[in-house]
N, C-alpha and C positions, 0 to 999 in steps of 0.2 A: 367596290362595285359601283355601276355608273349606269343606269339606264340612259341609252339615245337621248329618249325626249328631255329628261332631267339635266343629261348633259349640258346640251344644247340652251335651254333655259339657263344656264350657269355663265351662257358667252354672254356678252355684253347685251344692251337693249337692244340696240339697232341690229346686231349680227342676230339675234333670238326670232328676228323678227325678218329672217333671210328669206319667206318664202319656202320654206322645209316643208315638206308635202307635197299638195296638188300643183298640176302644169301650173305655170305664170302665165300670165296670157300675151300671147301671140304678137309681136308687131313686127312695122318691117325693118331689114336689116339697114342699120345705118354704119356709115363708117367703113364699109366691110366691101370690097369684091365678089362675096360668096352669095350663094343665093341657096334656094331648094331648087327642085327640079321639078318641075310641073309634074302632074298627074300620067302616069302612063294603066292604068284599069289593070294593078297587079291582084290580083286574088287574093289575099293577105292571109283567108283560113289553109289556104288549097298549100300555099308555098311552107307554111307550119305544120302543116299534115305531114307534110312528104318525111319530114326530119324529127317527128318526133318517138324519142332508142325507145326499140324494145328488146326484149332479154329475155332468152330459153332456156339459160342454166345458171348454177354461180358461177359468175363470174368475178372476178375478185378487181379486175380494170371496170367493172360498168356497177358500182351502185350510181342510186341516183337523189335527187336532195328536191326536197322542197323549199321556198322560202322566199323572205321579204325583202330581202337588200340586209337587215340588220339582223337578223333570226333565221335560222336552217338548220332542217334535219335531215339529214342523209342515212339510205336505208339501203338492206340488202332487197334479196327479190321475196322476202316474206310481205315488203310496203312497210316493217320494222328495223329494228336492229337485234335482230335472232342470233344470227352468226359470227359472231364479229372475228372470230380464229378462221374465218376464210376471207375475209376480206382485210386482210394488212398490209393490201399494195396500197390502198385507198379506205383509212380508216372508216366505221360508222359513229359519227358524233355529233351532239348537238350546242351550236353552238351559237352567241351573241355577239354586239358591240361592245354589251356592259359588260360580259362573264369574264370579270377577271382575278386573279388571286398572287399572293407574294406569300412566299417563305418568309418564315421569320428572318429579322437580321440583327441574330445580335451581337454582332462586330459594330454595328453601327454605318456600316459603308454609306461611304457618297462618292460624286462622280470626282471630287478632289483628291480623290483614293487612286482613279486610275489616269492622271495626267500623267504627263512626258514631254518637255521643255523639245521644239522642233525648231530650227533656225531659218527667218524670214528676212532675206536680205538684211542681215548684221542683227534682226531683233529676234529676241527670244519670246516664241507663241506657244500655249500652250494647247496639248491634244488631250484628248482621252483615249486612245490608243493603248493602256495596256490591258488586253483586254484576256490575257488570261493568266493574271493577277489575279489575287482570292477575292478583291473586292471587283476587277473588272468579271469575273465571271459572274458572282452573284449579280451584279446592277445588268449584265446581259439574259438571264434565266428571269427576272422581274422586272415588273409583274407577266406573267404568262397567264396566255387564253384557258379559258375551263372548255372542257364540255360539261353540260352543265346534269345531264342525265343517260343513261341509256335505255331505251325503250324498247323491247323485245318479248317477242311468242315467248311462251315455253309449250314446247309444242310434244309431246305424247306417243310413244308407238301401241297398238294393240294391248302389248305385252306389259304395259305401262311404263319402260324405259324411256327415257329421254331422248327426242328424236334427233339427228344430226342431219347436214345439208346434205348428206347422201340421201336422206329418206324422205325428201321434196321431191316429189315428180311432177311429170306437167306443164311445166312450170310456164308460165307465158306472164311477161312485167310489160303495162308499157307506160311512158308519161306522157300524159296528153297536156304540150306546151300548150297548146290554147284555155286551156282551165283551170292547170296548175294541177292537174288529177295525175296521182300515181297510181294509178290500177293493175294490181297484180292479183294472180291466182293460182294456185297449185294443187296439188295431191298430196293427201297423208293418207296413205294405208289404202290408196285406191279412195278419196271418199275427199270430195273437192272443197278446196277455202277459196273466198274470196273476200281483196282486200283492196279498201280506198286510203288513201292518205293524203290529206292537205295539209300547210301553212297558211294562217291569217293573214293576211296583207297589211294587218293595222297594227298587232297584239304580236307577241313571241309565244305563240303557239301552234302546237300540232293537233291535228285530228284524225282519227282513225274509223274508220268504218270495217267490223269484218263480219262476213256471213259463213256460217259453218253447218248447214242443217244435221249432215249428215254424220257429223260428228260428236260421240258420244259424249255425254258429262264428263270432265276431269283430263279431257286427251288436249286444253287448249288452256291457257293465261297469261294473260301479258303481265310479263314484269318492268317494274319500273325502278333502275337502280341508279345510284348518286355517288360518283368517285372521288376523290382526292384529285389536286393541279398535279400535275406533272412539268420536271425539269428537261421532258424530250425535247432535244433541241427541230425533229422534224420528223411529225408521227402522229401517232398516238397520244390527245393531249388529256388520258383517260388513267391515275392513276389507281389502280384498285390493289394494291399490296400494302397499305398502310393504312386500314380501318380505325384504327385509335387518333389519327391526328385530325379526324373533322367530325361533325356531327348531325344528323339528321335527326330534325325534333318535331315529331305529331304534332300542328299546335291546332288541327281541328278535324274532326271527321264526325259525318252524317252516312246516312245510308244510301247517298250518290256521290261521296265527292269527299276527297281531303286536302289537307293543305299541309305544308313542310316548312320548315325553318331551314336553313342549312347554313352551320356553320364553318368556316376553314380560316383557323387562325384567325387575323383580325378582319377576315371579309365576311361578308353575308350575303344571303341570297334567298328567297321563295319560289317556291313549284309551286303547284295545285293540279289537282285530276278533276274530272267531272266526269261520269259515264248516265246514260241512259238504261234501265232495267236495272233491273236485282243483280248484285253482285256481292262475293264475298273479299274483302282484303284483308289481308295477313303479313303482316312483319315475318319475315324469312330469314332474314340478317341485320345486321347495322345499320345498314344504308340500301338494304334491297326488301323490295314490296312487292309481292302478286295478286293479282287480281282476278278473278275467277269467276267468268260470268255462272248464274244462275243453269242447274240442270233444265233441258229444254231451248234453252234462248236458239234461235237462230238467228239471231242478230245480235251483234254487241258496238256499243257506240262509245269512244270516249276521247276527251281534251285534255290535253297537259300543257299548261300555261309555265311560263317563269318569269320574274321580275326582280329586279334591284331593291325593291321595298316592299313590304305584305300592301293587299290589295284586298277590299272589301266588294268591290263590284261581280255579279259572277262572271266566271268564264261563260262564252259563246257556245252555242250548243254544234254537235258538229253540222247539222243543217246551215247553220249562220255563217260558218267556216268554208263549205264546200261555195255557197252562194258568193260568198264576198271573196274566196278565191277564182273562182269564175268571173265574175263582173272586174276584179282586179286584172287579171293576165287580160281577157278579153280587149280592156280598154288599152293596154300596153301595148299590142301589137295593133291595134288599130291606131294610135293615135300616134304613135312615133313611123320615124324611119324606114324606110323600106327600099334592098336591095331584089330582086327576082333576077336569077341566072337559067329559071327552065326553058328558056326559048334560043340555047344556046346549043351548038354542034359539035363545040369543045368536049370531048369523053370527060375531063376533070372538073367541068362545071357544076355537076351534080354535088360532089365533094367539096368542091368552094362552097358552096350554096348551104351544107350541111354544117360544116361550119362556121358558117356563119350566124344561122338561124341558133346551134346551141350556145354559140357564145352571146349573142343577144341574152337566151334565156337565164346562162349562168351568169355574167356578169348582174343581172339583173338581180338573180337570188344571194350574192357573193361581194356585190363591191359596190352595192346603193346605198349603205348607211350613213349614219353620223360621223364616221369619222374614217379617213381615210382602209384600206383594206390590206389584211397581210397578203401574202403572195399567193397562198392557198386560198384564201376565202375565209368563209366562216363552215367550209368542210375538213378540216382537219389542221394541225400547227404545223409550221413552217417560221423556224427562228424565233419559236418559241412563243408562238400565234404575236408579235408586233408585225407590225405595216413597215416598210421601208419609204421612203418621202422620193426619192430618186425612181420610184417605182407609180408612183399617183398617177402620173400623165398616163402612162400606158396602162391602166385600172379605167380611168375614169372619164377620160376625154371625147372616147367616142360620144357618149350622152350629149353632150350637148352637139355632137354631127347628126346623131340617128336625132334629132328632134325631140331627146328627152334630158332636154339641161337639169330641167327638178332633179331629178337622182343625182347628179353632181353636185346639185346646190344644198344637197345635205347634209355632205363631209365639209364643203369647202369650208362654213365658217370655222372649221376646227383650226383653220389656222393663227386665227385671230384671238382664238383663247388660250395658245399658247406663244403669244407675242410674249410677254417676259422670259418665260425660257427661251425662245430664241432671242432675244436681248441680250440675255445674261450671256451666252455663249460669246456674240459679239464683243462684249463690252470686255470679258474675259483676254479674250485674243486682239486685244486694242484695236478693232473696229466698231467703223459706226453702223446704226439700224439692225439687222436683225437676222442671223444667221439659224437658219433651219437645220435640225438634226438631221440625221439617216433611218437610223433605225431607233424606233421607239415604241411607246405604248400609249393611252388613252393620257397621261398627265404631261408629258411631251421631251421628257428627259430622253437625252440621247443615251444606245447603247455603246458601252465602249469596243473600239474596234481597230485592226491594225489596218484596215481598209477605209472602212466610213467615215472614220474621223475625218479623213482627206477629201473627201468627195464633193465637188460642188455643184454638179449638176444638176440637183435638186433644187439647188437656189431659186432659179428662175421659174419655177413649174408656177408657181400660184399667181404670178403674174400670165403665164399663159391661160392657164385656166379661166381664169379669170378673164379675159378678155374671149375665149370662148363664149363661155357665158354673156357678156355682154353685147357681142355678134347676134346669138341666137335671142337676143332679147333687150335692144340698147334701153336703158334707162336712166337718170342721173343718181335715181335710189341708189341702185346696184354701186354704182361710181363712190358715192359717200362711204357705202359697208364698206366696203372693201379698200378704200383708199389706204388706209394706214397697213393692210398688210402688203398693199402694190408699194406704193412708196417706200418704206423700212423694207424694202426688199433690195429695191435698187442703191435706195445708202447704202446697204453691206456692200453691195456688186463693184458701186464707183469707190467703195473703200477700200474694198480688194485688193484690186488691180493696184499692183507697181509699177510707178514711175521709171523708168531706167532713164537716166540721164542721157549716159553715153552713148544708146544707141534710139533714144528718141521717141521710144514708144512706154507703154501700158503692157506689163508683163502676167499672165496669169500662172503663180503657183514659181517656185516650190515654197513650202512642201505645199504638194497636190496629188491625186489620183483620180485620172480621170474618169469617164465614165467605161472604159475599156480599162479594167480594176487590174490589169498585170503589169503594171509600168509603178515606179519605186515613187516613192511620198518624195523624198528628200530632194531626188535631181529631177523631176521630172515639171516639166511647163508648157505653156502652151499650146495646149490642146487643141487640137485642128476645132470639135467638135462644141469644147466650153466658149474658145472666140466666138465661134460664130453666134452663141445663145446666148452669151452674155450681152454682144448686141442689139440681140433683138432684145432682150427683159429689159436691156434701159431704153430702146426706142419705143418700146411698148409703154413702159410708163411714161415718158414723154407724154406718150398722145392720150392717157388719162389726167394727165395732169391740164392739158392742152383744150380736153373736156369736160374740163369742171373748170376753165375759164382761167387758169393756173399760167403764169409764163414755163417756159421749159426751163430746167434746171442746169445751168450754166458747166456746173460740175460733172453730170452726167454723159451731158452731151461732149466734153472735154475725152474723159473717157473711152466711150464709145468709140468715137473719133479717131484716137489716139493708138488702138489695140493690135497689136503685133499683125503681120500681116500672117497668110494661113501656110505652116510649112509644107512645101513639097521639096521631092527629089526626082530626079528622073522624068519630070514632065508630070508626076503625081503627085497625091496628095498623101500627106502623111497623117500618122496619128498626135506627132504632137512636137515641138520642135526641138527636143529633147531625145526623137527617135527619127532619124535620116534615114532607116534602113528598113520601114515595113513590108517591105515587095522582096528587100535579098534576106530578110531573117524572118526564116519559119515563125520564131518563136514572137513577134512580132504580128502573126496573122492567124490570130486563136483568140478564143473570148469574145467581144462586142465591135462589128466593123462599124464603130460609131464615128468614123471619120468620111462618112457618106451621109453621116445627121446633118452637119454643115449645111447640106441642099436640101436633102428629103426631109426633114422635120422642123427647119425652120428656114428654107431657102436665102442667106446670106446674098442680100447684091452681092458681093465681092469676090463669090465664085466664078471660078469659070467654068463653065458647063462641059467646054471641049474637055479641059483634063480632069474633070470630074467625072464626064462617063469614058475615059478613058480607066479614073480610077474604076469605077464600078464593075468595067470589066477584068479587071485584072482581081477585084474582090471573086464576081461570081468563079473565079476558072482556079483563086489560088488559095482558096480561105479555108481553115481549117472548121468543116461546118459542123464536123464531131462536137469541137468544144464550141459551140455557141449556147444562145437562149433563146427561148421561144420568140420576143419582141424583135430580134437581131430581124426575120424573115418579113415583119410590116416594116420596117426600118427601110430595109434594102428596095422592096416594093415602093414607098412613098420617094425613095431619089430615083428608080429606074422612070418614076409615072412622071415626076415633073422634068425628066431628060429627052422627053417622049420614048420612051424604050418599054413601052405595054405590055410585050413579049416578056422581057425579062420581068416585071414587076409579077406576074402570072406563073413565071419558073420558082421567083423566088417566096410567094408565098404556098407555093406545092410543091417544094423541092421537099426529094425522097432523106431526110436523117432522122435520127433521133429523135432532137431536140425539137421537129417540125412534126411530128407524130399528131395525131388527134384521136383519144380513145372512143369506143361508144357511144359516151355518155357526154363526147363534146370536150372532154377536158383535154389540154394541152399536156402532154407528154415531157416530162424533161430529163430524169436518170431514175434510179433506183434510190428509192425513201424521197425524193420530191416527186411523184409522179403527176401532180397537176402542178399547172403554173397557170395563172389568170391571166399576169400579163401580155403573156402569148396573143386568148383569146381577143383582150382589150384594143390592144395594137393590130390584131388580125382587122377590127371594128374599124378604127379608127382610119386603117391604108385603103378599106374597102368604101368609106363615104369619099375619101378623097379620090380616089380613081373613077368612083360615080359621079361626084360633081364637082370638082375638078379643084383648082388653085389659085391661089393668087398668080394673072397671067396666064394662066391657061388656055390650053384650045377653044373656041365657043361650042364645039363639035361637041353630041351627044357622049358621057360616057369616058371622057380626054384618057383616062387611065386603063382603059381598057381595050386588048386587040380589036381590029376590025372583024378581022377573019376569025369566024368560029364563034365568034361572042357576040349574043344578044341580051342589052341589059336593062331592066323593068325597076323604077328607081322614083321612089315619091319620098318628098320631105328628108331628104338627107344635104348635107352640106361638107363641104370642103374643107381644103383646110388654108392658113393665110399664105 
């Protein structure tokens, strides 16, 4: 287990000292194209109002979560977690950065367990690739995210049976994004609750507030129960069928408040409660507690705290809670970014606009920690709650467009504290500096995989971010921190790349998989989408190197220089030069059209625009948009906006599938058992500052990425992209 702030204190001095917290202060952009967008007098409460879910029934697609970027509790429409056998489209869980737990292993495994010798022009490289091998499953199932409690009614009929979601009437939830308040209310037995719920903005805590006059002694208690990890690989990361392998141990209680030990195998962790008024608590089971306010109370108040280490300070009362949740959200939507689409004509602008406002709100409660964010959040597991690194950009990048870099600059030093594990990888596979995993956990070991092993897209992210960041804030500090992860980034990059003698260029891959994961490890190269990003990560570190007074690096620039040109057939552009056939083979045109990244997500000089929106329309008319992902739709958006093609960037981020869905609650839709994807929302952020304030080269024209016709757009402190 690993508290954030403990974390973080473990990276080096200078990274400890990244600014993690409050905004940085402000200057202007150097370096950079990009700018903000003057003041247009958006309403900022009025355009939050409009978008913040309410909810008349269970709904198993709309709970809703509270939280801090590193801490979140997500609740049905009790404002708890009462019911959770109706809500298993979108589990109720509470969950952290730190909460995390491993099965024992007593085999011993390590990631030496699951290599597989792959052949790199005549040399033999090693993968971790077998990934479902007895040790490559185990090193993939750990460590996995906890939830670390479940917090629910028990709620009463008349008759005194225990009441189920059919016997909630009334019902009316709403969350009010401006204050972080979940305020719901319902009927038992004809005879009304109501109920507050906040997260602390500072603390991993929840607060509750309920008022029940009418409601007789004994017909209400909240339980508060502690489960086992689970090896779901995307779920439920809640196990409660094996009470004998962990422990929950009283180690204090008064007559307002206790406190918990909890142990699972060799992790640990602390709760604590605090309630206001008389209340009785009682051991019910193992690891389950109810709490019973006092006969009379018509108010019941109480906080559940958790931490990585026991904590002597008390918890916050929930007054302190609800206040510093209010002054928190309050100052997030005033001080960052702002898109306004109500003065538009467009019928779909309403829905953009909703969109956008909740993924502001989730991202914020979901993917502003310490350390990069899994695909779900911190609302439920996905791969088994690790983060995926090819997935960071589209989590986290908007931040620093919407004017709130600090939330990025939380995670980002995590990469620097796992510089020796990406070392090692390197060094492993006879390259220099510093190859980044795929999928991993809080200590930075990659998971083994017949996929990610391969994948380098990821590479370059921290270099882009990273130069976000210094956009939205040029300093030479920032430049120091992070030098060693931009640099050791581009040595892997210019180490990479094959020389091919005979035909004169810088080859990338094989083995490779690119960022469109159905194309084979072994034959597969040159990725339309990896060229063009690998030259930007080394022209980009050029011009940090270039800003710390550094000459350019001779080697790099060799590289760059040198890299295959981009494959096309037929006047188009392909995915990769290993496939001549994306436009005649179906099979070919499913998964990620990341062969439109090339323009739209890092605009390559070396495109050409003509057969680039040539390609893009033959994408919009022939792609198979069943199997996509939610990021594919800002993808396609951010090349249509710099081709000038407005229209389509508009189609493609409210085109009718799947995978483009947006539930109630704001969350991105993507199949059945992943039903949120973040980075949907992330990348939604990210296409939406760039079409508000435009690109490197872009129109001067108000807006460049959005139509004329129909669309009116109200837009402060947001930025572009390069």
């Amino acid at each position: 287990m690993m508290d954030r702030r403990v974390f973080l204190q473990s990276v080096s001095e200078a990274l400890a000292a990244f600014a993690v917290g409050g905004l940085l202060p402000r200057t202007a952009l150097a370096d950079s194209p990009l700018a903000s967008l003057g003041a247009t007098g958006v309403d900022r409460r009025a355009r939050v109002a409009r978008h913040c879910p309410v909810v008349r029934s269970v709904d198993p697609w709309a709970p809703l979560s509270v939280g801090n970027g590193g801490f979140a509790f997500t609740a049905d429409v009790t404002g708890l977690q009462s019911f959770p056998d109706a809500y298993r489209e979108i589990p109720l869980a509470t969950q952290s950065d730190w909460g995390w737990h491993s099965f024992p292993n007593p085999h011993g495994y390590t990631l030496k367990d699951a290599l597989a010798p792959y052949d790199a022009h005549g040399r033999q490289v090693l993968y971790d690739s077998e990934q479902k091998s007895p040790a490559g499953q185990w090193l993939r199932e750990n460590p996995h995210r906890l939830s670390l409690a479940r917090i629910g009614f028990e709620l009463r009929r008349a008759d005194g049976t225990v009441a189920g979601p059919d016997d909630v009437r009334a019902i009316r939830q709403e969350l009010d994004l401006w204050s972080g308040t979940l305020a719901s209310r319902f009927e038992l037995d004809g005879r009304p609750v109501r109920v507050w719920t906040w997260a602390h903005p500072e603390h991993d805590a929840m607060a509750v507030r309920v008022e029940a006059p009418d409601l007789p002694a004994g017909r209400l208690a909240i339980r508060i129960a502690f489960p086992y990890g689970s090896h779901t690989h995307t779920g439920d990361p809640a196990d409660w069928t094996h009470p004998e392998l962990h422990h929950t141990v009283v180690v204090g209680q008064s007559a307002n408040g206790v406190s918990w030990r909890r142990e699972l195998d060799a992790d640990l962790y602390f709760a604590r409660a605090a309630w206001a008024g008389s209340a009785a608590l009682r051991r019910e089971a193992e690891h389950s507690f109810l709490l019973t306010p006092r006969p009379g109370a018509a108010r019941f108040e109480l906080v559940v705290g958790f931490s990585p280490a026991a904590e002597t300070t008390p918890l916050p009362t929930v007054g302190e809670v609800q206040r510093a949740s209010a002054e928190h959200w309050e100052r997030f939507w005033m001080d960052g970014g702002v898109v306004d689409l109500s003065g538009s004509r467009d019928p779909r602008a309403d829905e953009l606009e909703r969109r956008i406002v909740l993924s502001e709100y989730l991202t914020a409660v979901n993917c502003a920690g310490s350390m990069p964010p899994q695909e779900t959040g911190l609302t439920f597991n996905s791969w088994y709650g690790k983060f995926h690194l090819e997935m960071y950009w589209w989590h986290t990048a908007h931040f620093a467009l919407w004017d709130r870099a600090a939330l990025l600059e939380r995670s980002l030093p995590w990469y620097a504290s796992i510089l020796p594990a990406a070392r090692a990888i390197a060094q492993r596979q006879g390259y220099a500096g510093v190859r980044w995993p795929k999928m991993v956990g809080p200590e930075g070991r990659d998971s083994p995989s017949g996929v990610g092993a391969f994948l380098i897209w990821q590479q370059p992210h921290p270099i882009y971010l990273a130069e976000l960041v210094y956009r939205a804030h040029p300093s030479r500090a920032l430049l120091e921190r992070m030098r060693d992860v931009v640099f050791e980034t581009a040595e892997f990059m210019a180490s990479y790349a094959w020389w091919d003698e005979k035909a004169g260029r810088y080859v990338l891959g094989p083995p490779l998989i690119p960022a469109q994961e159905i194309h084979p490890a072994r034959t597969t190269f040159d990725p339309t989408f990896e060229l063009a990003y690998w030259a930007f990560g080394l022209e980009t570190a050029q011009r940090w190197r270039e800003r710390l007074g550094l000459a350019r690096e001779p080697r790099w620039e060799r590289v760059k220089r040198g890299l295959a040109d981009f494959p096309m057939r037929d006047g188009l552009y392909t995915n990769a030069g290993s496939d001549l056939n994306t436009f005649r083979d179906p099979e070919m045109r499913r998964d990620h059209p990341t062969l439109l990244g090339a323009y739209g997500f890092v605009a390559s000089p070396r495109i050409d625009p003509v057969a680039m929106r040539r390609t893009l329309r033959r994408v919009m008319s022939d792609w198979q948009w069943d199997d996509t992902w939610g990021w594919d739709y800002p993808l396609v958006a951010m090349t249509a906006a710099r081709l000038g093609e407005p229209e389509i960037a508009i189609d493609a981020l409210l085109k009718d599938t799947p995978k483009n869905r947006y539930l109630p609650n704001g969350h991105n839709y993507q199949r059945p058992g992943l039903t949120i994807y973040l980075p949907g929302n992330g990348g939604l952020l990210s296409a939406i500052a760039m079409m508000a304030a435009g690109w490197g080269g872009a129109p001067t024209t108000h807006a460049p990425g959005f139509p004329r016709d129909g669309w009116t757009v109200g837009a402060e402190k947001v930025r572009g992209l390069v």
